[in-house]
Structure formats: structure tokens, C-alpha cells
LUMNU-311864 format. One record per residue (C-alpha): residue in three letters; x, y, z. Coordinates in nm, 3 decimals, padded with zeros to 5 digits. Each point is the difference from the previous one (the first is absolute). Last residue first. Layout:
 rest    east   north      up
  ALA       X       Y       Z
...
REM end
This chain:
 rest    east   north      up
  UNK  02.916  00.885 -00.252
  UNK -00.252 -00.256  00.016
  UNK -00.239  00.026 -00.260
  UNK -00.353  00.206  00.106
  UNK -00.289 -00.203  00.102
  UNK -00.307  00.276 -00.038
  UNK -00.284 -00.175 -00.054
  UNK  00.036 -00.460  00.096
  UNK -00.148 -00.193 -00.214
  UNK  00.035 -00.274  00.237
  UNK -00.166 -00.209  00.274
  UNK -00.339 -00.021 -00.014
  UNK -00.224 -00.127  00.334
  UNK -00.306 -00.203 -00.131
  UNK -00.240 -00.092  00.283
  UNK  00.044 -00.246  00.278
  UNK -00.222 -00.328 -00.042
  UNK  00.315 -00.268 -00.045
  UNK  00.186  00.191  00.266
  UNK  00.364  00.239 -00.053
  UNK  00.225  00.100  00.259
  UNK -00.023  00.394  00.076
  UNK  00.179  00.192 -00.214
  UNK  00.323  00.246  00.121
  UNK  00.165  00.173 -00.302
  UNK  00.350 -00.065 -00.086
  UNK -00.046  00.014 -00.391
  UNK -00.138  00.340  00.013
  UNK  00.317  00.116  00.205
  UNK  00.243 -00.162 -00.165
  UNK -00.088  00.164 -00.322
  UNK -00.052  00.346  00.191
  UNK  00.356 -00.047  00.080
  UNK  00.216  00.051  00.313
  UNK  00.055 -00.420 -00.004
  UNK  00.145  00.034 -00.353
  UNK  00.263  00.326  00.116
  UNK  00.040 -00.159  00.342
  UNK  00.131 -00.314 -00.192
  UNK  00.230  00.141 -00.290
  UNK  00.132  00.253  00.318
  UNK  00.105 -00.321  00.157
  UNK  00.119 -00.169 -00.327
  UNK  00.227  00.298 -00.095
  UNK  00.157  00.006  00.412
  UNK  00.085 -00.360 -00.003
  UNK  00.257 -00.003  00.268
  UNK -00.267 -00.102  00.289
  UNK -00.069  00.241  00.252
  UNK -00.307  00.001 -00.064
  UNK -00.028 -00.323 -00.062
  UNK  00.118 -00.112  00.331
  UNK -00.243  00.193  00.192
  UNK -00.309 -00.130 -00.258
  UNK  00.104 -00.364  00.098
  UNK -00.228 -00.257 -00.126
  UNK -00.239  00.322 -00.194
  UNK  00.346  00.059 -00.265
  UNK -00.115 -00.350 -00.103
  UNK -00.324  00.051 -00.028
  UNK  00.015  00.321 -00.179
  UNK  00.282 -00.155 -00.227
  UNK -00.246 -00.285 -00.111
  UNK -00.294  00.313 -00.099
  UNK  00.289  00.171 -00.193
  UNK  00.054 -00.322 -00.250
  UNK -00.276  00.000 -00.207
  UNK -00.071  00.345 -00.008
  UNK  00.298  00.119 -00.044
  UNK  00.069 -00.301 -00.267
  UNK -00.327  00.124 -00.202
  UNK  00.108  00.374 -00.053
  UNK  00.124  00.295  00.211
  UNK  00.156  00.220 -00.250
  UNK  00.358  00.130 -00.053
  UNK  00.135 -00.391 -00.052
  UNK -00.079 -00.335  00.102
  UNK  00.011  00.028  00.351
  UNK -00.028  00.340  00.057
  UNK  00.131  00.360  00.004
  UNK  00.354 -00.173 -00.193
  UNK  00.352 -00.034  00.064
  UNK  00.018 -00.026  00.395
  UNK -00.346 -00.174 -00.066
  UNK  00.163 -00.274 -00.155
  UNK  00.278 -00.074  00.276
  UNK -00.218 -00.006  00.267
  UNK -00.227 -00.224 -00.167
  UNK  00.305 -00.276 -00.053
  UNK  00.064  00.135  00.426
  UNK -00.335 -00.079  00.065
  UNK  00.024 -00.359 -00.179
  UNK  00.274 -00.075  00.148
  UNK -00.152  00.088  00.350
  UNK -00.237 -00.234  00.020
  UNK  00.309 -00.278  00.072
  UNK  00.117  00.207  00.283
  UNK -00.355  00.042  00.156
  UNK  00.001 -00.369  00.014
  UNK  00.335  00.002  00.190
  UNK -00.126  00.261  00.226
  UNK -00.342 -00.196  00.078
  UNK  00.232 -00.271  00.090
  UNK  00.004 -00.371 -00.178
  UNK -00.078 -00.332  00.068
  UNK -00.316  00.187  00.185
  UNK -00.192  00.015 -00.270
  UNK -00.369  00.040  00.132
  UNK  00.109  00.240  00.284
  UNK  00.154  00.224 -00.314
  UNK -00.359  00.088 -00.126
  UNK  00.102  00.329 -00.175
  UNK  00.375 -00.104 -00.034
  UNK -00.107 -00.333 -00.127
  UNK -00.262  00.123 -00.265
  UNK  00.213  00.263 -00.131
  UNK  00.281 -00.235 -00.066
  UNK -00.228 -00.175 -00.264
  UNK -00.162  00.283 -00.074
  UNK  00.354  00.106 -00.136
  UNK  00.093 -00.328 -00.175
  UNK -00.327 -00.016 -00.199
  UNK -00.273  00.260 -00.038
  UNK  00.259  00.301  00.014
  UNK  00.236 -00.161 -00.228
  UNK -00.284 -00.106 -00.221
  UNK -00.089  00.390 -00.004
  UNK  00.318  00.121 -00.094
  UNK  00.016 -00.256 -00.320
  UNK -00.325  00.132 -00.057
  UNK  00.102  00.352  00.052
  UNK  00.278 -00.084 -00.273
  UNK -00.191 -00.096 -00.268
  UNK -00.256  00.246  00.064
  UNK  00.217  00.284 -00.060
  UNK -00.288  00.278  00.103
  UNK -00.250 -00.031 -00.240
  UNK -00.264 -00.196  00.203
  UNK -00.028  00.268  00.261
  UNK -00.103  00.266 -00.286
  UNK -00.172  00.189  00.255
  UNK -00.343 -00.057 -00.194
  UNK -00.002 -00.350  00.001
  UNK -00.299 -00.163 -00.105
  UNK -00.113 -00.365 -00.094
  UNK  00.286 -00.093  00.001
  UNK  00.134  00.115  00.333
  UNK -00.294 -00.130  00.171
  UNK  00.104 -00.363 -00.143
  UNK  00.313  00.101  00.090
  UNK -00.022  00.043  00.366
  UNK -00.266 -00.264  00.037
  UNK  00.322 -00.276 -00.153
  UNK  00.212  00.175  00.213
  UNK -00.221 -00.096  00.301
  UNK -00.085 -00.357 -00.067
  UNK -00.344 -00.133  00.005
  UNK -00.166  00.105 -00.338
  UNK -00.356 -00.198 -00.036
  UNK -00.191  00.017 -00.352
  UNK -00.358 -00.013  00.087
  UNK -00.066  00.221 -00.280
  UNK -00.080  00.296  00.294
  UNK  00.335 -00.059  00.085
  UNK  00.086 -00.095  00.340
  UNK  00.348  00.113  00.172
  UNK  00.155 -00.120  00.277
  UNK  00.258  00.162  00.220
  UNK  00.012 -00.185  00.214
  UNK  00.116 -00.396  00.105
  UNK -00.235 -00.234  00.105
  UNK  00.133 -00.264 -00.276
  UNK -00.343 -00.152 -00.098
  UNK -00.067  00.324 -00.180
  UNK -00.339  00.047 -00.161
  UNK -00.186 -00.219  00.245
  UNK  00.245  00.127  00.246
  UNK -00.141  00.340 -00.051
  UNK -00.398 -00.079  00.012
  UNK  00.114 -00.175  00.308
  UNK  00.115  00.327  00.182
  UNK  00.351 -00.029  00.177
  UNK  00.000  00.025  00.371
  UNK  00.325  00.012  00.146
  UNK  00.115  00.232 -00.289
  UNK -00.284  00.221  00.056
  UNK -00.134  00.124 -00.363
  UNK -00.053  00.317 -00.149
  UNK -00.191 -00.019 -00.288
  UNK -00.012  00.223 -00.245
  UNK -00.196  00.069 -00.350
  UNK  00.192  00.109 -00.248
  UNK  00.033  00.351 -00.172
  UNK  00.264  00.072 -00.285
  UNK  00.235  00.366  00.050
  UNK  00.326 -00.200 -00.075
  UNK  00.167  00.141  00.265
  UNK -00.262 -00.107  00.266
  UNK  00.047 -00.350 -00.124
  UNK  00.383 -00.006 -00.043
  UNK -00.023  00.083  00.385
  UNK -00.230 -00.232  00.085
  UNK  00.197 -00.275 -00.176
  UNK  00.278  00.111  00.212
  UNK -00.162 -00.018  00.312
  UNK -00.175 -00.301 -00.025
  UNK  00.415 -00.160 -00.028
  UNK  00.090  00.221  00.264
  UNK -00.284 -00.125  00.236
  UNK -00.098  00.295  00.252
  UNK -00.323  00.061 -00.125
  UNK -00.134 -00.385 -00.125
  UNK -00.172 -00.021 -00.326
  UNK -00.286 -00.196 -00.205
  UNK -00.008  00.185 -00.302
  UNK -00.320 -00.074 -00.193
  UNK -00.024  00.173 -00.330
  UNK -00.317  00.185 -00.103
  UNK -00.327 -00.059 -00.130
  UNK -00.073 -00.337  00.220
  UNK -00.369  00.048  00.000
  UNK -00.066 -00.286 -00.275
  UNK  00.168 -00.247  00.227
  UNK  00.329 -00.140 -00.101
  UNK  00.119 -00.273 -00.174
  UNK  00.135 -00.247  00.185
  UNK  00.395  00.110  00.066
  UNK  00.256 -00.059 -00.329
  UNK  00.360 -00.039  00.159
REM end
């Protein structure tokens, strides 16, 4: 989608994100990585800024405005765009054909089930344990992998850790009792691990929601983000 063109003190990208959103999360987190700067804006989710919707009729963040007027509106898409541009963990380079095929799992069939055992009231044809049930094929298929390897996609966190980790925070957040004591003992320590990190730290910051006359708040380019060990 190509926004009007911008005004002639748009220097950096807009991101127009939301904290605790896994999907803003993730492109925040290929962001930081990357070492660019954008310009953030933190948005309430029951009050969505116009100059956003204008942009994005779908509501939905993350959002990102180029200063070409070029508008990027799906997570992944953010992620790689950053990634592009510069990845200096080499997240790109870890068997990308197969974290995509992870990821699409994750995006799919397991949000899918994540959404009903988060917000079970909504779905009542079902129980919260059944939906947790269907989740938990995709734990165990991460289980499995990280039995074999430090991460995902091999020995180094790369794109599908950080495309996929923010989903497993949420769901692990439903029941945090039960996943504990959950027999996924790899993916557990694969969470604390990311959520112990300086990366996960500078991506979880606290910003006030954005207005039309607020000043510029960066987000980004981030000194002394280590990789996740």
C-alpha cells in the first residue's frame, strides 16, 4: 500500500505499535536487532489514531510508514524489511526455509488455538483444556527441536525465535502454573532465556500513547544488545 506522500519532516520510519501485541512485538524486536531508528507510536487499541487508519484501514498494529510513503502493515513483512536492510546477528541465515515453514505454523493453526484458550469465554463449543490441547502440538513439534538444537532454527537465535517466542509468551501467560509444570522443559528454558534478555528488555519498554502534537520518541538502535545465548 503506497500512503500520501509524506511531509518533508518525516526523516524516519513511522512504526505505529502496541506493547503487549506479539505481532508489534516481533517487528520491534527485528528492529532493535537491526540497529535502524524509527519513529514510534504507541497506540491504544480502543482508540486508534486517525493518521494510522488513514494508512491502515485494517486497525491492526504493527504498522510501518516509510518515509517514501510506502506503507508495510504486516509484522513479518517489518521483520524482514529491517532484516534487509541490516542484520548483524545473522538472523536471516539461519535455515530460512524451514523457519518460514515454522513460522506459518505458528501464525496459522497454533494462533488459531491460541486465541480460544486465551479468550476461551468467546468459544465456548469447546473447553479451555481442549483448546490448550490443540496448542500443544505445536509445543511439543518445538519441544522436539530444541531437544536437538539451542534454538529454533539451529545454535543461534534467529528470525523464527523471534517470530514465534512472543506467541509462546502469551500462551504460557493463560496458565503460567500449568506451564510450568508443563512437559516441555527445552521450550521453557527457550522462553525465560528470550524474556531474560536485554533484547526483550529494550523492546518491552513502557511509552506513553502517542498525540498528533507529541514530540518524536525513537525506537531502535539500540547500544549494547548482546545475542541471546
Amino acid at each position: 500500500m503506497i500512503a500520501p506522500s509524506p511531509t518533508t519532516e518525516q526523516i524516519y520510519p513511522i512504526l505505529y505499535s502496541f506493547r503487549r501485541c506479539p505481532y508489534a512485538m516481533r517487528a520491534r524486536l527485528a528492529i532493535a536487532v537491526s540497529g535502524l531508528s524509527v519513529a514510534l507510536r504507541e497506540i491504544e487499541l480502543s482508540n486508534k489514531p486517525e493518521a494510522m487508519l488513514a494508512i491502515s484501514p485494517k486497525g491492526t498494529v504493527p504498522v510501518l510508514l516509510l518515509p517514501n510513503g510506502q506503507v508495510i502493515d504486516q509484522s513479518l513483512d517489518i521483520m524482514l524489511w529491517a532484516l534487509a536492510l541490516h542484520d548483524p546477528q545473522d538472523w536471516l541465515d539461519q535455515s530460512p526455509e524451514d523457519a518460514k515453514r515454522l513460522i506459518e505454523w505458528n501464525d496459522g493453526d497454533f494462533k488459531y488455538s491460541l486465541d480460544r484458550y486465551k479468550y476461551a469465554d468467546r468459544y465456548p463449543e469447546q473447553t479451555p483444556a481442549d483448546y490448550r490441547q490443540q496448542g500443544e502440538v505445536f509445543l511439543a513439534a518445538l519441544e522436539t527441536r530444541l531437544q536437538r538444537t539451542r534454538f529454533l532454527c539451529g545454535d543461534s537465535f534467529s528470525l523464527a525465535d523471534a517470530a514465534i517466542l512472543p506467541f509462546i509468551r502469551q500462551f504460557a501467560a493463560v496458565d503460567n502454573t500449568w506451564f510450568a509444570g508443563s512437559p516441555y522443559p527445552a521450550l521453557q528454558h527457550c522462553l525465560d532465556n528470550f524474556l531474560a534478555s536485554n533484547l526483550f528488555a529494550a523492546v518491552m519498554r513502557k511509552y506513553p500513547p502517542w498525540k498528533a502534537d507529541d514530540p518524536l520518541v525513537l525506537f531502535g538502535n539500540e547500544a549494547g544488545l548482546v545475542p541471546i545465548k
